[in-house]
C-alpha positions as CSV (number, residue, x, y, z in Angstrom):
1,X,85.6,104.4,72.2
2,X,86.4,106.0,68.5
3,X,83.5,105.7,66.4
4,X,85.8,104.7,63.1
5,X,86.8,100.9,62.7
6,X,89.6,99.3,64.5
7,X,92.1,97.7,62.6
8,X,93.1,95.1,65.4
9,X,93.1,93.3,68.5
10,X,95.0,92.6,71.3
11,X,95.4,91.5,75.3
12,X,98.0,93.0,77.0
13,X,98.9,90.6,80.2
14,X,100.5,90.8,83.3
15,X,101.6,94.7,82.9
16,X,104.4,95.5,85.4
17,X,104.5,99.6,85.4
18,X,107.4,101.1,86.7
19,X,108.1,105.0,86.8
20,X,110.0,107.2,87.4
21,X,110.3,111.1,87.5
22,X,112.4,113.5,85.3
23,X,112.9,117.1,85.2
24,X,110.7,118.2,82.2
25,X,113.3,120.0,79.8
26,X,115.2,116.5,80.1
27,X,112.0,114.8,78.3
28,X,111.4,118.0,76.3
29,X,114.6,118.2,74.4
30,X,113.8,114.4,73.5
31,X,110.5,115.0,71.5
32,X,109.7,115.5,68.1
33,X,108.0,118.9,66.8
34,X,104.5,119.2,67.6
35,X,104.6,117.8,71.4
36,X,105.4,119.0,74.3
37,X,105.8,117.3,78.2
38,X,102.5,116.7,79.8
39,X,103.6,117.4,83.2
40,X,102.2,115.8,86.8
41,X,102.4,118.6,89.2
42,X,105.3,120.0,87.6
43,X,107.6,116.8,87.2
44,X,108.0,114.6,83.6
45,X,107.6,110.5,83.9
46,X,109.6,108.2,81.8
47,X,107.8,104.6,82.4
48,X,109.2,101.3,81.9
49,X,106.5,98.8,80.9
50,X,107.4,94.7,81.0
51,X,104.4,92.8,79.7
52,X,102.7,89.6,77.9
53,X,101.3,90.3,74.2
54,X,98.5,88.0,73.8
55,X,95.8,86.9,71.1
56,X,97.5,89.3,68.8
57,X,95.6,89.2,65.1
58,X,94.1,91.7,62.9
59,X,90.6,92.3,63.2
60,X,88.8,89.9,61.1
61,X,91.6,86.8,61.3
62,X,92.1,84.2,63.8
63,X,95.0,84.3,65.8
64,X,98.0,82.1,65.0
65,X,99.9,80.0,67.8
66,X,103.5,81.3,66.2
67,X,102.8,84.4,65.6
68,X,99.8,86.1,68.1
69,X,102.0,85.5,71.2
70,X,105.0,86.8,72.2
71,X,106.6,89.7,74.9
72,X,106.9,93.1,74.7
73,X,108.9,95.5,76.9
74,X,108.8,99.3,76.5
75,X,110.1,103.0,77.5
76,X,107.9,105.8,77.0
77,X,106.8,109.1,78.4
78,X,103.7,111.4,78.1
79,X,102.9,114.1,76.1
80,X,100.4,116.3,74.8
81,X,99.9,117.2,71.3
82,X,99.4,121.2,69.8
83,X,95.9,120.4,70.1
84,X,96.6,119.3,74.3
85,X,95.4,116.0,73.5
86,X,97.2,113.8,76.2
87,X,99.0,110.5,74.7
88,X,102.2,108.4,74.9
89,X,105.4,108.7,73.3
90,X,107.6,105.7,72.6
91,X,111.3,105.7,73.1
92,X,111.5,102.1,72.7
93,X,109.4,99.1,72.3
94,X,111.5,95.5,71.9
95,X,109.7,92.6,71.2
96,X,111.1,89.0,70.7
97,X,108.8,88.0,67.3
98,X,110.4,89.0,64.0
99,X,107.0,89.4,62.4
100,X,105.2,91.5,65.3
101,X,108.3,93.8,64.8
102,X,108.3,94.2,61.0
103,X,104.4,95.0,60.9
104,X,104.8,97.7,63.9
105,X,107.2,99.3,62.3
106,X,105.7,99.6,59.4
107,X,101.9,100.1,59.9
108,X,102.5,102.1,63.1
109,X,106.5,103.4,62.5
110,X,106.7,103.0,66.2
111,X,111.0,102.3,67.4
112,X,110.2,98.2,67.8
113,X,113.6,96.3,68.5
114,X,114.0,93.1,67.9
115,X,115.2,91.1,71.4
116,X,115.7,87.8,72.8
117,X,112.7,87.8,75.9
118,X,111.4,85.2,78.2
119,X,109.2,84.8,81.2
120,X,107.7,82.2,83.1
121,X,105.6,82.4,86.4
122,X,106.9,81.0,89.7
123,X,104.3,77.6,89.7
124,X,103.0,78.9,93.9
125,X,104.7,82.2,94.3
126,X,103.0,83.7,91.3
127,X,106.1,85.5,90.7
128,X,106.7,86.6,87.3
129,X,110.0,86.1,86.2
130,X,111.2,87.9,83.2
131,X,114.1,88.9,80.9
132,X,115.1,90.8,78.1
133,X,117.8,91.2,75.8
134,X,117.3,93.6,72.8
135,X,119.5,92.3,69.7
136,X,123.0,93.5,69.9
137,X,122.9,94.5,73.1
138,X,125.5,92.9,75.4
139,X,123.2,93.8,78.6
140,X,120.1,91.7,79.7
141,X,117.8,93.1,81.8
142,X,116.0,90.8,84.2
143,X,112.9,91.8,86.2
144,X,111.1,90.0,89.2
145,X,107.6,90.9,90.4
146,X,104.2,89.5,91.9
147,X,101.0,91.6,93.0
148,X,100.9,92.4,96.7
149,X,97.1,93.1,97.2
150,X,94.0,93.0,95.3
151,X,93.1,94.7,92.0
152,X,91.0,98.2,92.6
153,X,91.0,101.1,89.5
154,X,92.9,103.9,89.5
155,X,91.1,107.2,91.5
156,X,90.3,110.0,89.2
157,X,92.6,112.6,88.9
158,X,95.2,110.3,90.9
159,X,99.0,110.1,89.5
160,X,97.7,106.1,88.8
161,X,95.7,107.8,86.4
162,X,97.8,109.5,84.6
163,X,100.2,106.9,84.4
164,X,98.1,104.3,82.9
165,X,94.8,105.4,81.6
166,X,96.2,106.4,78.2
167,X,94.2,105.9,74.8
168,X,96.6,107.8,72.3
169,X,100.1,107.1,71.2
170,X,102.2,109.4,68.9
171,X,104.8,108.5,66.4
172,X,107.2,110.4,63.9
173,X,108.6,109.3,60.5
174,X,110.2,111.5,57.8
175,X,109.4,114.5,59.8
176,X,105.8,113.6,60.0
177,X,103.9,113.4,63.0
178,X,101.0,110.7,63.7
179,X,98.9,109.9,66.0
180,X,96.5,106.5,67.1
181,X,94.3,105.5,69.2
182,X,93.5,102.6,71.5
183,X,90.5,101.0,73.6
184,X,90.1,98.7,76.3
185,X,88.3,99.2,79.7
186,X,90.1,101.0,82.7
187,X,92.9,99.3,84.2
188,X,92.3,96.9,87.5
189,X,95.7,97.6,89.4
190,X,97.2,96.6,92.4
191,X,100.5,97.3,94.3
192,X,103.4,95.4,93.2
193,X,106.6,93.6,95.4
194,X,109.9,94.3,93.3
195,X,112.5,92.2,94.1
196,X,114.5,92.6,90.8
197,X,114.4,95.7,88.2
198,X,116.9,96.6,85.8
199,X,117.3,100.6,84.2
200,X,118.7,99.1,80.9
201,X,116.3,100.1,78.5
202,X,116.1,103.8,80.3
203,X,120.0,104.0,79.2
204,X,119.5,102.4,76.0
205,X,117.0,105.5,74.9
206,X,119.8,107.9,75.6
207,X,119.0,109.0,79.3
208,X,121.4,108.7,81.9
209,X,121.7,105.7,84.0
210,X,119.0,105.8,86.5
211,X,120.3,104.3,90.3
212,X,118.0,104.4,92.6
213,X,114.5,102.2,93.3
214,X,111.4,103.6,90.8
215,X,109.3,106.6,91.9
216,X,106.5,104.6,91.5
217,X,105.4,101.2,90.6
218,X,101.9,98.8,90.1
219,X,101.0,95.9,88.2
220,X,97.5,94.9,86.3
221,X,96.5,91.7,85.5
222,X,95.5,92.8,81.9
223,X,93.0,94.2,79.7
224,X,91.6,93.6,75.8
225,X,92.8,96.3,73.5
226,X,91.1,97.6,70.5
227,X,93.7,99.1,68.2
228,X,93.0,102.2,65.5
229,X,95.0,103.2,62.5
230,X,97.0,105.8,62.6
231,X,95.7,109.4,61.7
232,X,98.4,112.1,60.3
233,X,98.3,115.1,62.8
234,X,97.5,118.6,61.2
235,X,100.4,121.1,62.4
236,X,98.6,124.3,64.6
C-alpha cells in the first residue's frame, strides 16, 4: 500500500469482468502521449466492468444514504506508463449519481457519464440483473449474471491476474498526464454464467461493434478500496 495518505474510500460490489481481446495498434492509436499497450502474450484487452459503488465517502466523513451509493459501469484497457509502470486507462466510466460524476471529473478528470442504471438481485437465483443507459444515448444496455463456483484468487502470473489485480489508473486533461493509485486486498473471483451481455459501451468509446461472446469473463464478490490523489506524471 502507498505510504502517502489516501484521500478516500470505497467498496466496490458484485464486479462482473468481461473481456475481450484486441489487436494492440487498435488500443495504441486510442492513448494519450506517455502510454503505451501493456500487452498479454502479444494481444491488447479492452474490459467491460458492471458493478455496485458502495460506502462511498471521503476519508474522514461519514457516508451519506443519497449520495455514497449508486452504480458504476466502465470500459477500459491496460497500459503501462514511460516509466513501465502497469495501470488502467479509462475510456468510459458512467455512473447514475450527479454528484459522484461531478467530483470524479473533477478531482480525478477521469471521462464519468452521467446515465440512468439499475440493478436488483434475483431474490433465490442470485442473479444480478442490471441495466444501463448513459444520458442521451438511445441504447440501453442490459446485463445478466450470477457466480458459477466458489471464490479462489487469481494464480500469479495468470491472464486473471493481469486483468484484475490493477492498483494504478491514468488520466489526461489539457495535454497533461496523471496518474493514481488504489488499495484493497487481492480479488476473490469465481467463474461467471452469462446469460445476457450487451457491447454498447465498447461502441460508444469509438471501437467497432464487437459480436461475438467475451474472450473471457469472471465475477468477485467485492473488495474495500483505498483511494490516492492523483500525482502529475514527469514526461521521460
Amino acid at each position: 500500500m502507498p505510504e502517502r495518505p489516501f484521500v478516500m474510500w470505497q467498496s466496490w460490489k458484485r464486479l462482473l469482468f468481461l473481456h475481450w481481446e484486441l489487436d494492440p495498434t487498435e488500443i495504441q492509436r486510442t492513448l494519450p502521449k506517455g502510454l503505451t499497450v501493456d500487452p498479454w502474450h502479444g494481444q491488447a484487452w479492452i474490459g467491460l466492468i458492471p458493478f455496485f459503488m458502495c460506502g462511498v465517502r471521503p476519508r474522514y466523513c461519514p457516508t451519506l444514504p443519497w449520495l455514497s451509493d449508486f452504480l458504476e459501469l466502465n470500459v477500459r484497457t491496460y497500459v503501462r506508463d514511460a516509466s513501465g509502470r502497469p495501470g488502467v486507462w479509462f475510456y468510459s466510466l458512467d455512473c447514475n449519481q450527479p454528484v459522484a460524476v461531478a467530483i470524479a471529473r473533477g478531482l480525478f478528470r477521469l471521462p464519468y457519464f452521467h446515465a440512468r442504471m439499475k440493478a436488483q438481485m434475483g431474490p433465490e437465483s442470485e442473479m444480478v440483473y442490471y441495466d444501463c443507459r448513459r444520458s442521451g444515448s438511445s441504447t440501453a444496455s442490459h446485463y445478466e449474471y450470477r457466480a458459477r463456483e466458489t471464490t479462489r484468487r487469481a494464480v500469479a502470473g495468470s491472464l486473471e491476474e493481469f486483468l484484475v489485480e490493477r492498483y494504478r489508473l491514468f488520466s489526461e486533461k489539457d495535454g497533461v498526464l496523471y496518474s493514481g493509485e488504489v488499495w484493497h486486498r487481492p480479488y476473490e473471483i469465481s467463474n461467471v454464467e452469462v446469460p445476457r451481455w450487451c457491447p454498447e459501451p465498447i461502441l460508444q468509446a469509438g471501437f467497432g461493434r464487437i459480436t461475438h461472446p467475451p474472450d473471457h469473463s469472471i465475477m468477485a464478490p467485492g473488495v474495500d478500496v483505498k483511494i490516492f490523489p492523483l500525482e502529475r506524471v514527469r514526461s521521460m
